[in-house]
C-alpha positions as CSV (number, residue, x, y, z in Angstrom):
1,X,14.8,-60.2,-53.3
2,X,18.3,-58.4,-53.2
3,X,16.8,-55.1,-53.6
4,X,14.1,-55.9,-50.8
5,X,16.6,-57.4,-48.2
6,X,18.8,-54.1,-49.0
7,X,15.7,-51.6,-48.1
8,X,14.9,-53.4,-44.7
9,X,18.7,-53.8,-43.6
10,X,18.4,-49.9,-44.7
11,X,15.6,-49.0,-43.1
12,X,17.2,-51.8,-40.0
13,X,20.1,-49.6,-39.8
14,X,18.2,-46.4,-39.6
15,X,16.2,-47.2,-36.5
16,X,18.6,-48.7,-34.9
17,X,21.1,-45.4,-35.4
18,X,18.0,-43.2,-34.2
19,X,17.4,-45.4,-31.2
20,X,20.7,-44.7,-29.8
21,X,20.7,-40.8,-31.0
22,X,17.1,-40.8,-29.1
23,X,19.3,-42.7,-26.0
24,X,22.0,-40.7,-25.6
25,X,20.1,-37.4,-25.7
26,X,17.7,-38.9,-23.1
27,X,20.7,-39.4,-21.3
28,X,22.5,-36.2,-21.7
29,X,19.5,-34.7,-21.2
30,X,18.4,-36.3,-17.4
31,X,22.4,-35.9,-16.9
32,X,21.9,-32.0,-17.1
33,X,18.8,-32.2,-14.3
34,X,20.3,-34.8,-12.1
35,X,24.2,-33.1,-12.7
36,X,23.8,-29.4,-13.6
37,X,26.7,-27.6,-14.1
38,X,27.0,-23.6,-13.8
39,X,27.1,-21.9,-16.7
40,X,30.3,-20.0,-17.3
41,X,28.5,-17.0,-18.2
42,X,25.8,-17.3,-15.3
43,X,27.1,-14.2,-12.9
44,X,25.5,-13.7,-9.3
45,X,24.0,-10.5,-9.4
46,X,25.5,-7.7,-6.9
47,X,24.1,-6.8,-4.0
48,X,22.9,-3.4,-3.1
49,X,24.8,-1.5,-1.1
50,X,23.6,-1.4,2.6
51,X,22.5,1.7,3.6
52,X,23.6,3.1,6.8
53,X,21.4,3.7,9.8
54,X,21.0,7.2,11.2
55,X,22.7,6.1,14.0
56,X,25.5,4.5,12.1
57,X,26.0,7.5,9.4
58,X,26.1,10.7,12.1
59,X,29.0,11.4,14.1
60,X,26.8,12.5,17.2
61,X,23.5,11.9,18.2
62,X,21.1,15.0,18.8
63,X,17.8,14.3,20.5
64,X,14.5,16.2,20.4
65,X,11.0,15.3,22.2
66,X,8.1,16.5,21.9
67,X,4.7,15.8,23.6
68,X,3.5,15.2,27.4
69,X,4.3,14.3,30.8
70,X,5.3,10.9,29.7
71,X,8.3,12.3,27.6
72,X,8.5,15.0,30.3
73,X,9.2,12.1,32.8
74,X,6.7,12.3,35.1
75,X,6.6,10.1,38.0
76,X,10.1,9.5,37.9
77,X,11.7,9.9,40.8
78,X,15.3,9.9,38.9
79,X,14.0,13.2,36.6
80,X,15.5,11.1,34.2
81,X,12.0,9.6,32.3
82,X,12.5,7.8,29.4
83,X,14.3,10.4,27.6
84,X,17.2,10.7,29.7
85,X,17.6,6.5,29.5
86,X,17.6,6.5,26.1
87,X,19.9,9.0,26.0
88,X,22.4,7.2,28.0
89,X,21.8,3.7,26.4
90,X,22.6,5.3,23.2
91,X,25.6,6.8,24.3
92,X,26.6,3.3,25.9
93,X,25.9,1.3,22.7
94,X,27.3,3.7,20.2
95,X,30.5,5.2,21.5
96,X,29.5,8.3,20.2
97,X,28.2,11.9,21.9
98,X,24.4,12.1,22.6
99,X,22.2,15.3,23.3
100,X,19.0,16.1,24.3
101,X,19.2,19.6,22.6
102,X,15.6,20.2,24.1
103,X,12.6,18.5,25.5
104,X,9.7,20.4,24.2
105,X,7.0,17.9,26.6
106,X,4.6,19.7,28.7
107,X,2.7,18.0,31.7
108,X,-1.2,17.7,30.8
109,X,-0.3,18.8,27.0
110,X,-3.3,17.2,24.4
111,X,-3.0,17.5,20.8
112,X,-4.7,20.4,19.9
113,X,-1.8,22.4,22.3
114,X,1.1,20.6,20.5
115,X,-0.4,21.5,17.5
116,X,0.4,25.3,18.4
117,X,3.4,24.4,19.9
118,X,4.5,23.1,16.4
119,X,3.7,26.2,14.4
120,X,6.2,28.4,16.3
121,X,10.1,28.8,15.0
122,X,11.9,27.9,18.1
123,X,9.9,24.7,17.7
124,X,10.9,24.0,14.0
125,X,14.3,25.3,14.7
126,X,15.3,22.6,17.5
127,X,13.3,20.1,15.1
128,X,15.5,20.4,12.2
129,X,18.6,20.1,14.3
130,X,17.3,16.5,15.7
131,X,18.7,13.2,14.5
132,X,16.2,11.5,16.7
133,X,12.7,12.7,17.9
134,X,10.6,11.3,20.2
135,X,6.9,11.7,21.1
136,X,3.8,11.2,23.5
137,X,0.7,12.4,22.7
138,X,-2.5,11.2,22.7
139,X,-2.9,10.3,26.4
140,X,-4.9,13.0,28.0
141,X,-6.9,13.1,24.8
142,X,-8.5,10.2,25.8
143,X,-8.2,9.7,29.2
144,X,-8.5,12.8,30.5
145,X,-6.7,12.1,34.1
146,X,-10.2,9.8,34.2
147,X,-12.7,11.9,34.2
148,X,-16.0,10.4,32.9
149,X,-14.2,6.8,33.1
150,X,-15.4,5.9,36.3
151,X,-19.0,5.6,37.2
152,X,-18.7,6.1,41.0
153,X,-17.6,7.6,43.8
154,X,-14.9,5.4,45.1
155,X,-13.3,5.9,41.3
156,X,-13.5,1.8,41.1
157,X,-16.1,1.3,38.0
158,X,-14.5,1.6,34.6
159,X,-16.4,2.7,32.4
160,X,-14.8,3.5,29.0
161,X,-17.6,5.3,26.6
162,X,-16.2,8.5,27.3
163,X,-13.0,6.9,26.2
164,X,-14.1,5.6,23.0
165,X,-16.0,8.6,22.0
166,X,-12.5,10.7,22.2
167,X,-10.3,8.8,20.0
168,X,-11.0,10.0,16.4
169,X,-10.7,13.4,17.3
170,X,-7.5,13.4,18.7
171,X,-6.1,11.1,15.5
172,X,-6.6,13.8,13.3
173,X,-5.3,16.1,15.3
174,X,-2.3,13.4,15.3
175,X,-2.4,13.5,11.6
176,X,-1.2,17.0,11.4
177,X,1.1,16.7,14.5
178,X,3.3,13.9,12.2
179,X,3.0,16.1,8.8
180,X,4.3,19.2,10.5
181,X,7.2,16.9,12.3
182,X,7.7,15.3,9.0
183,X,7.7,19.6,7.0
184,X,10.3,21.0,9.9
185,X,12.5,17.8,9.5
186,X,12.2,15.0,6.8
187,X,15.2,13.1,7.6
188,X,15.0,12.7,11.4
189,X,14.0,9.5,12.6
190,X,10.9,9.8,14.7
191,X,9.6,7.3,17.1
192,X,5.9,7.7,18.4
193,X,5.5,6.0,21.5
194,X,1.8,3.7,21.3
195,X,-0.5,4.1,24.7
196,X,-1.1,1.4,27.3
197,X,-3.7,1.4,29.3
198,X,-3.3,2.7,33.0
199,X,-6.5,1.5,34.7
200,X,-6.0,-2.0,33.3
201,X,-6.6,-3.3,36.7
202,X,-9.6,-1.6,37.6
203,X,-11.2,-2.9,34.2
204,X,-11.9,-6.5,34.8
205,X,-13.4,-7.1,31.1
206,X,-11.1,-5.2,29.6
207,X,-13.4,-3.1,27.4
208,X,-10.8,-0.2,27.7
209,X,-8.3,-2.4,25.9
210,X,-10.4,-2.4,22.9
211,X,-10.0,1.4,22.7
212,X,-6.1,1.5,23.5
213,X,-5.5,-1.1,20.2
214,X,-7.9,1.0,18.5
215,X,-5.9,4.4,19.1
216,X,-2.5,2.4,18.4
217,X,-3.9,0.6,15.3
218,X,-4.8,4.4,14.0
219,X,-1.6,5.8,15.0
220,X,0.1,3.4,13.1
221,X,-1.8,3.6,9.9
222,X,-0.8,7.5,10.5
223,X,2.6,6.4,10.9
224,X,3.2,4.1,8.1
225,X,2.6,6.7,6.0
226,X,6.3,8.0,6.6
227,X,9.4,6.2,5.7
228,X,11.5,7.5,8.7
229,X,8.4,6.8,11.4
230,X,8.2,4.2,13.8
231,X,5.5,3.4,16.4
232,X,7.0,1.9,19.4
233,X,4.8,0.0,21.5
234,X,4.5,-0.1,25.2
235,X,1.0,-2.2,26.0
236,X,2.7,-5.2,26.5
237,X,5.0,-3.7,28.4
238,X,2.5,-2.7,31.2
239,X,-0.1,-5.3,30.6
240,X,1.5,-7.7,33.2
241,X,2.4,-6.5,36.6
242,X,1.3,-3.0,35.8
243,X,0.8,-1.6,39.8
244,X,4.7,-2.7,39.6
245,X,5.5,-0.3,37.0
246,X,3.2,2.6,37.2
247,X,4.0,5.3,39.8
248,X,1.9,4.7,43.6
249,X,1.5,8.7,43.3
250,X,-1.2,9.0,40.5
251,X,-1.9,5.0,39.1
252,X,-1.4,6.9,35.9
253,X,3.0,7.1,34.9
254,X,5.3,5.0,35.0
255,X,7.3,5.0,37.5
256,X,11.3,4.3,37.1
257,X,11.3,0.9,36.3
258,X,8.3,1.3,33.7
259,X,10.4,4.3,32.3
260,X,13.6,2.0,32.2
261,X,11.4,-0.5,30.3
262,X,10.4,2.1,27.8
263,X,14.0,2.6,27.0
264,X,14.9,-0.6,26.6
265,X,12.3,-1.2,23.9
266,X,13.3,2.5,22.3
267,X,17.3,0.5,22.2
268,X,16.2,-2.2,20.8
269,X,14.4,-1.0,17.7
270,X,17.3,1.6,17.0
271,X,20.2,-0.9,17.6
């Protein structure tokens, strides 16, 4: 009877030992989740050093543009375009010198002349000397000063077939515009400026939209292929109140205030 009262105080003893060792680890344990502590050896991993801007790492600012009458300025009554207002914002916002060492944009230019423009030296001279370059083209590809848009006399019916029919051309042509940019100057940041469309208000049902998003969307697969590209768009820009900022002269450029917008959204996506 001694023997068997001495096995169950035993075996007594035992579980009650492991029902506090099972306690206090429960406890330690839901201690740890509900009160972690940091490791000592736990270290925060360093962050990568932030890598400077263009604008931040050159000590002046040189501009180049390329394209057509809406980076020659057109319908500005200033001469200043877009060009010259980014020019001067950048300046402002900087502190630092800003050029436009040339502006290469030619009134009625379409791809296919840009393209030639491209394969002379003088071209890829100024082009590798750019920090910044900036570039219309696609415009008069597509539509054409209007012709075959408008389906009557009075030039009131738009009709955008034509339109359509002209955009995939001109993107390839696009294609090798941006690699021959991209050969004569890698590390320039270049910023394509996206269409809007100009006869938005003589297009009720907006079929011509469809085509502008369609050329932008395609420029900007183009784009994106190119670390140091950027589309910048303008659409939105000119979607409201567009007789307000398109030049009373031709319904087709903007006029100062539209180029003063344009440079505003060129600051902003540089700053």
């Amino acid at each position: 009877m001694k023997s068997s009262r001495f096995i169950w105080g035993a075996v007594g003893i035992t579980a009650s030992l492991s029902t506090l060792l099972f306690a206090a680890g429960f406890v330690y344990a839901a201690n740890q989740i509900w009160f972690p502590k940091a490791s000592s050896d736990f270290q925060l991993a360093t962050p990568a050093p932030k890598k400077e801007s263009m604008i931040e790492s050159a000590s002046k600012l040189q501009i180049v543009a390329l394209g057509d009458s809406l980076t020659a300025g057109t319908g500005d009554n200033t001469g200043q375009g877009y060009v010259g207002r980014v020019r001067e914002k950048l300046e402002k916002d900087t502190g630092k010198p800003v050029f436009v060492l040339n502006n290469l944009a030619v009134p009625g230019y379409k791809t296919d002349q840009l393209l030639t423009l491209l394969t002379q030296q003088k071209t890829k001279d100024a082009l590798s000397q750019a920090n910044l370059i900036l570039l219309t083209i696609g415009g008069n590809d597509i539509f054409q000063g209007g012709e075959g848009l408008f389906s009557d006399e009075n030039q009131t019916e738009f009709n955008p077939a034509a339109a359509a029919s002209r955009v995939a051309p001109a993107l390839k042509k696009v294609e090798q515009i941006l690699a021959a940019i991209g050969q004569a100057n890698p590390k320039a940041t270049v910023l394509y400026l996206g269409l809007y469309h100009p006869f938005l208000d003589l297009d009720p049902s907006r079929e011509g939209s469809v085509i502008v998003q369609r050329w932008n969307d395609g420029i900007f697969q183009l784009v994106n292929k190119y670390p140091n590209m950027l589309v910048v768009p303008t659409y939105d820009l000119f979607e409201q109140n567009l007789i307000k900022y398109l030049s009373s002269a031709d319904h087709f450029h903007p006029n100062g205030d539209g180029y003063e917008r344009i440079a505003d959204r060129i600051e902003q996506i540089l700053r």
